[in-house]
C-alpha positions in Angstrom: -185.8 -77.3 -103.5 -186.2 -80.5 -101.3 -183.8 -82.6 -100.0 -184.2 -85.8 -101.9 -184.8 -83.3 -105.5 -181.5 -81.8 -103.8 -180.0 -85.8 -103.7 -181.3 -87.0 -106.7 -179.5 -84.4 -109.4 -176.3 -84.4 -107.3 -176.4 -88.4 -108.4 -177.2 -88.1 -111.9 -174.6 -85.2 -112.1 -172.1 -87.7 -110.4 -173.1 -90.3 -113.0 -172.3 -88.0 -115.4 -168.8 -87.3 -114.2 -168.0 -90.9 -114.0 -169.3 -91.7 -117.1 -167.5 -88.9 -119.0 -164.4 -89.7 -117.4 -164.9 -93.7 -118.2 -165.7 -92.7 -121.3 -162.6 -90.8 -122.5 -160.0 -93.4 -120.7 -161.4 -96.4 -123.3 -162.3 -94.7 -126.3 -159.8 -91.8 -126.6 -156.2 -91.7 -127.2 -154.8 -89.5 -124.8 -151.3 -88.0 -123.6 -150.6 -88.3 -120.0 -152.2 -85.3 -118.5 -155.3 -85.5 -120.3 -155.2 -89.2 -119.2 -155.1 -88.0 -115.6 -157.6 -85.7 -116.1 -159.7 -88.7 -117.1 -158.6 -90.7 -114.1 -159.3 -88.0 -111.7 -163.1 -87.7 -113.0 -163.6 -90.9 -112.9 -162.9 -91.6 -109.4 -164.3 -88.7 -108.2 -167.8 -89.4 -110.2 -167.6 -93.0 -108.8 -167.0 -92.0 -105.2 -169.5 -89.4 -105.8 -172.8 -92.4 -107.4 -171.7 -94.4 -104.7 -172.2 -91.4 -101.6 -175.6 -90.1 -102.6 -176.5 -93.4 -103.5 -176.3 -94.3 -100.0 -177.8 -91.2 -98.5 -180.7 -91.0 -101.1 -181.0 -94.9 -100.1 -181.3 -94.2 -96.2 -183.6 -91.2 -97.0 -185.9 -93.5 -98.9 -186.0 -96.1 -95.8 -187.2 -93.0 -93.2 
């Protein structure tokens, strides 16, 4: 598998983690842990679109 192929699912799969953590802090009602749990996907999907955006961004520029 290429590189960029490589880049570009490890994005959408971040999305996906952001957006299913986003997802369940505003439209569930959640105890604490689950909450957290929520929380921690979030962030870590964020953190995650924002990284291989930039490296699939500086591999598109070379």
């Amino acid at each position: 598998m290429k590189n960029k192929t490589r880049m570009i699912i490890t994005l959408l799969s971040s999305g996906l983690v952001f957006a299913f953590g986003v997802f369940r802090i505003l439209f569930e009602s959640l105890n604490s842990t689950s909450l957290f749990v929520a929380y921690v996907f979030a962030i870590t999907g964020f953190i995650g679109v924002v990284a291989n955006g930039k490296l699939l961004r500086k591999s598109h520029h070379n």
